[in-house]
C-alpha positions in Angstrom: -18.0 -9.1 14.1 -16.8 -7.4 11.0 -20.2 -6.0 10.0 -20.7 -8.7 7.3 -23.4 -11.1 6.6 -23.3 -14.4 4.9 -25.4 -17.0 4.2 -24.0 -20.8 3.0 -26.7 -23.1 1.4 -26.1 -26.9 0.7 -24.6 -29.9 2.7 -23.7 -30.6 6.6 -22.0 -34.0 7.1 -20.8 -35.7 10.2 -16.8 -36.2 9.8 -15.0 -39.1 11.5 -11.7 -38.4 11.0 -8.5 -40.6 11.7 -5.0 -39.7 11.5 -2.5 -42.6 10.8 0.7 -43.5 10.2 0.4 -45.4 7.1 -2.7 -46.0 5.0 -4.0 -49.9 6.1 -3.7 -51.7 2.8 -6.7 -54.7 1.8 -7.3 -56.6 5.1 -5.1 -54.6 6.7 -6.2 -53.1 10.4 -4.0 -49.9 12.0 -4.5 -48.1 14.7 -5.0 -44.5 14.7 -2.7 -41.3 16.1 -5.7 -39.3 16.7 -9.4 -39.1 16.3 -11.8 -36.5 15.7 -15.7 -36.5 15.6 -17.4 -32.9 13.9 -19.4 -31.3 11.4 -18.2 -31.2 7.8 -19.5 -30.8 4.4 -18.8 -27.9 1.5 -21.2 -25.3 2.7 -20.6 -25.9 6.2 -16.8 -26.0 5.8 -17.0 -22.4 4.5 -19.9 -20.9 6.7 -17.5 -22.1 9.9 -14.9 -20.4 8.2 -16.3 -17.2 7.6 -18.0 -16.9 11.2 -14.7 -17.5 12.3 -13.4 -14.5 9.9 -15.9 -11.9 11.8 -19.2 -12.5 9.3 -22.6 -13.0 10.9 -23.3 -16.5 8.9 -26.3 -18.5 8.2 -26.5 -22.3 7.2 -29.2 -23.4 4.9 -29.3 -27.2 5.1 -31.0 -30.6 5.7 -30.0 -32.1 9.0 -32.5 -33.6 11.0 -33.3 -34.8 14.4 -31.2 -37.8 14.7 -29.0 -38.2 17.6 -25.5 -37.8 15.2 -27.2 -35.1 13.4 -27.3 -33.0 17.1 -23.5 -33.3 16.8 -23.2 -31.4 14.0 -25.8 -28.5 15.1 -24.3 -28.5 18.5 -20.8 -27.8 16.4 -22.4 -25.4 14.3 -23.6 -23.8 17.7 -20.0 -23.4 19.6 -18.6 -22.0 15.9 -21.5 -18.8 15.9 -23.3 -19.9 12.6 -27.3 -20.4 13.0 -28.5 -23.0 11.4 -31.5 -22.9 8.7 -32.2 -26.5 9.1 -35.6 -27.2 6.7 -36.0 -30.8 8.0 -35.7 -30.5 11.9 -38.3 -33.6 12.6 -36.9 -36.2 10.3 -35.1 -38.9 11.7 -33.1 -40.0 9.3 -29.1 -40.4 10.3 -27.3 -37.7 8.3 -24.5 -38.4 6.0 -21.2 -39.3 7.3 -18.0 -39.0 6.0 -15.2 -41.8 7.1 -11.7 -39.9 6.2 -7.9 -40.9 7.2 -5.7 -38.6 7.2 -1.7 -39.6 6.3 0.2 -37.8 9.4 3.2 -37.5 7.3 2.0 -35.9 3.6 -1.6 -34.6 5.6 -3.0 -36.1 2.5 -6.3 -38.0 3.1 -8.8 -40.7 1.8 -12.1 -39.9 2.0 -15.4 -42.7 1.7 -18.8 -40.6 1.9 -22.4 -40.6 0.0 -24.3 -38.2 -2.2 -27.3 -36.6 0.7 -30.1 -39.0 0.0 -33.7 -37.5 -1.1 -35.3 -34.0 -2.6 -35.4 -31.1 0.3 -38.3 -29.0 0.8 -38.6 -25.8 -0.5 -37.4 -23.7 2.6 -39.5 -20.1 0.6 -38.2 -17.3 2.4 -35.7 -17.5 5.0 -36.1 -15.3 7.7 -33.5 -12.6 7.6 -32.7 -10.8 4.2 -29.4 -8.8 5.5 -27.1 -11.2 3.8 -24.4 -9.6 1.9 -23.3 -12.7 -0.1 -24.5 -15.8 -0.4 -22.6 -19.4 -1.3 -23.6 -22.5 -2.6 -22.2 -25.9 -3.1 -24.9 -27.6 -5.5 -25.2 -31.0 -3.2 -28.7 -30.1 -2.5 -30.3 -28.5 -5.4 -33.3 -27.3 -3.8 -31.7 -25.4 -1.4 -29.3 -24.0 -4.1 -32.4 -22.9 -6.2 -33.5 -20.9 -2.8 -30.3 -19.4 -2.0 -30.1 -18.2 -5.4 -33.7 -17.0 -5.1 -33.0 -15.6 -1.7 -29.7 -13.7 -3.5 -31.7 -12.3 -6.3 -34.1 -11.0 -4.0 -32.2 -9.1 -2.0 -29.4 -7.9 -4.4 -26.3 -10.3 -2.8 -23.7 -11.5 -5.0 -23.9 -14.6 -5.7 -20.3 -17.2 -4.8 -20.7 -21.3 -6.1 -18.3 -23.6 -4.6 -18.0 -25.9 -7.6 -16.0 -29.0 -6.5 -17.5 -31.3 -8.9 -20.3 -30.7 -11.8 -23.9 -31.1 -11.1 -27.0 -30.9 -12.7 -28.8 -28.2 -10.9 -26.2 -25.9 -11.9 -27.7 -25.5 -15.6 -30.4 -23.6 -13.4 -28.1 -21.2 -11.2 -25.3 -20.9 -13.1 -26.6 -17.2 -14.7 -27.2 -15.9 -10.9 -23.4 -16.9 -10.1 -21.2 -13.7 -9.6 -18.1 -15.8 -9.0 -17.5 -19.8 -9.6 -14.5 -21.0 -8.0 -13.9 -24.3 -9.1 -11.6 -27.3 -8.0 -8.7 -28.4 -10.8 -10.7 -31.5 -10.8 -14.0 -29.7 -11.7 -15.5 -29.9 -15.3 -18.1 -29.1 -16.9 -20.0 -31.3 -19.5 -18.1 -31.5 -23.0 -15.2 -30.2 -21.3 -11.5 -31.4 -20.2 -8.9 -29.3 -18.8 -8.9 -26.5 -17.0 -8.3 -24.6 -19.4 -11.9 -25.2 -21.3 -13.7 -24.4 -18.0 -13.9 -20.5 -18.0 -15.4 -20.2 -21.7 -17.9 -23.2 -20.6 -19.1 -21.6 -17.4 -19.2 -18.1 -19.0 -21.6 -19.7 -21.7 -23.7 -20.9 -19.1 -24.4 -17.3 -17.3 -21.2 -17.3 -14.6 -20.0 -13.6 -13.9 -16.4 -14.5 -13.0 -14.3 -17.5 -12.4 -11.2 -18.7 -10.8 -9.5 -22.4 -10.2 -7.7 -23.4 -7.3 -5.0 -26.1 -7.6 -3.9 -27.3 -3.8 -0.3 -24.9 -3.6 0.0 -23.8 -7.4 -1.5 -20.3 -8.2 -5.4 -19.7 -7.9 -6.1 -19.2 -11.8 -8.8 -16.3 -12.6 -10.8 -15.3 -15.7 -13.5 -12.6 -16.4 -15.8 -12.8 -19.6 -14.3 -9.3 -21.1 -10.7 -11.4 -21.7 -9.3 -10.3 -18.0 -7.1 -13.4 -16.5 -4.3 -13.9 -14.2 -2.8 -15.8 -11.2 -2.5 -15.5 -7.6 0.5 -17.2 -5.4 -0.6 -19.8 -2.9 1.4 -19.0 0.3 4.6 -21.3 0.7 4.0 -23.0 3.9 4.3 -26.6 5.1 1.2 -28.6 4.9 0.3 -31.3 7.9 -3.3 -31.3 7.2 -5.0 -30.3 3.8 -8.3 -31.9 4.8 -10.8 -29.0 4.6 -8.7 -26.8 2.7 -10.8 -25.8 -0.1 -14.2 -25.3 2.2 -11.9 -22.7 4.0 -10.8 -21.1 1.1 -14.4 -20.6 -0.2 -15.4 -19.4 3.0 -12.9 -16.9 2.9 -13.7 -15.7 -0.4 -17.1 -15.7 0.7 -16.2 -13.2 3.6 -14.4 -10.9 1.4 -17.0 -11.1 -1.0 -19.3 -9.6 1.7 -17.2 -6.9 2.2 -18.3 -5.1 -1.2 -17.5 -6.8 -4.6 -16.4 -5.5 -7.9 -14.7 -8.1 -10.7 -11.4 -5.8 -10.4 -11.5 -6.8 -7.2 -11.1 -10.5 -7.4 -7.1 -10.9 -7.3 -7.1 -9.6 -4.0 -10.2 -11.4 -2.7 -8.4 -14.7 -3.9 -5.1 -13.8 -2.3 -6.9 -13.3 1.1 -8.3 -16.3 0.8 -5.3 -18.4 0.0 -3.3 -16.7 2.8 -6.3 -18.1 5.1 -6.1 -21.8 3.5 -2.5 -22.0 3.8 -3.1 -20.8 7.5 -5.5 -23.9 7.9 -3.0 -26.7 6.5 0.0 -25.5 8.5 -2.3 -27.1 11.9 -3.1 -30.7 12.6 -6.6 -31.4 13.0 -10.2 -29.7 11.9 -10.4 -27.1 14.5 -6.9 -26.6 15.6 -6.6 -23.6 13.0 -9.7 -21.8 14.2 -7.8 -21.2 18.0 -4.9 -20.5 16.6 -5.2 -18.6 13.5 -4.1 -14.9 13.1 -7.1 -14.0 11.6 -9.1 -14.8 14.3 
């Protein structure tokens, strides 16, 4: 262990994932190279990731009793994250993700749903030696506790922003750090060039854009921006990429974070994505990576 705690707060997903030769067209049927069964999900992406990098990590999340739902804690289990799980009696199957996965390109199609009801209010959460904390915004109520949690204690403060949501109007001025999808856009907005000014409006401390293998885009509210290389390396898998890169951030964030510091937080945590997409497969990285 590196000494570092984290704590991720938002969704846990069950992942059924097929790799294939070709994508089946309408009526088509094909049959798959390989199949996988796991957990998967934003916050969970990145809170494997950054057990995996040496952080004690927590998961805040809604997971349940069903059968398929003990899949995913049992997964969570074998990876060394505990899981925060504020609806352990309900019975309701968790959400699952269908994605098939092109064995050639590693580029993937992905048919899921939103998480289905309004989360209790965990209140406190039972340890307060986190030394960052990340949310993804799919569950607002847990994101309004994480946040809460983060205040509390004095933790910065990382969003995974893959898409725009509503609850982030609410948490967006406890955000140390958004790092945002190229696809990401907030309301009024277009480009990625318009999303720094619009996040920094809102209360974010810092931001930065990734964009698959172009340069990881940075901004700071004093005027501060730059660019940081994505690793060269040949991709056979980019499913799960950008969970692993926020849990990276997240672990470096843990390790003491000033704005100056940023670049190199973000070029640690591209070296580890582009680790991830050189192996086939969800966990294939995690036995094999050199930052294990």
């Amino acid at each position: 262990m590196s000494g570092r705690a984290v704590l991720c707060a938002g969704m846990a997903t069950l992942d059924l994932l097929q790799r294939v030769a070709e994508f089946p067209g309408p009526n088509e049927k094909v049959t798959a190279e390989r199949a996988e069964l796991g957990a998967g999900g934003p916050a969970t992406g990145a809170a494997v990731t950054a057990a995996a990098l040496g952080s004690a990590t927590s998961l805040l999340t809604a997971l349940g009793a069903h059968p398929m739902a003990g899949l995913v804690a049992a997964e969570l289990s074998r990876c060394g994250v505990e899981l925060f799980d504020v609806t352990p009696d309900d019975l309701t199957p968790p959400v699952v993700s269908a994605v098939t996965i092109h064995s050639a390109t590693g580029s993937r199609s992905v048919v899921s749903r939103a998480a289905a009801g309004d989360d209790p209010d965990p209140g406190e959460l039972p340890r307060d030696d986190h030394d960052a904390v990340l949310v993804d915004g799919h569950r607002p109520a847990l994101a309004r506790a994480a946040v809460a949690h983060a205040e509390r204690i004095g933790a910065p403060v990382v969003l995974d922003g893959g898409s725009w949501k509503p609850v982030l109007t609410e948490i967006l001025p406890s955000v140390d750090l958004a790092v945002c999808s190229a696809d990401f856009r907030a309301p009024g907005t277009a480009g990625t060039e318009e999303q720094p000014e619009a996040l920094f409006e809102r209360g974010a401390g810092a931001v930065a854009v990734t964009r698959g293998p172009e340069d990881v885009l940075w901004w700071l509210p004093d005027g501060r921006r730059g660019g940081v290389a994505v690793p060269e390396v040949e991709a056979v898998d980019t499913l799960g990429a950008g969970d692993v890169f926020h849990g990276a951030v997240l672990h470096a964030v843990a390790g003491g974070y000033e704005p100056s510091e940023l670049p190199g937080a973000l070029a640690f945590a591209a070296e580890v994505a582009a680790d991830r997409v050189r192996h086939p497969g969800r966990s294939a990285w995690l036995r094999e990576s050199r930052y294990r």
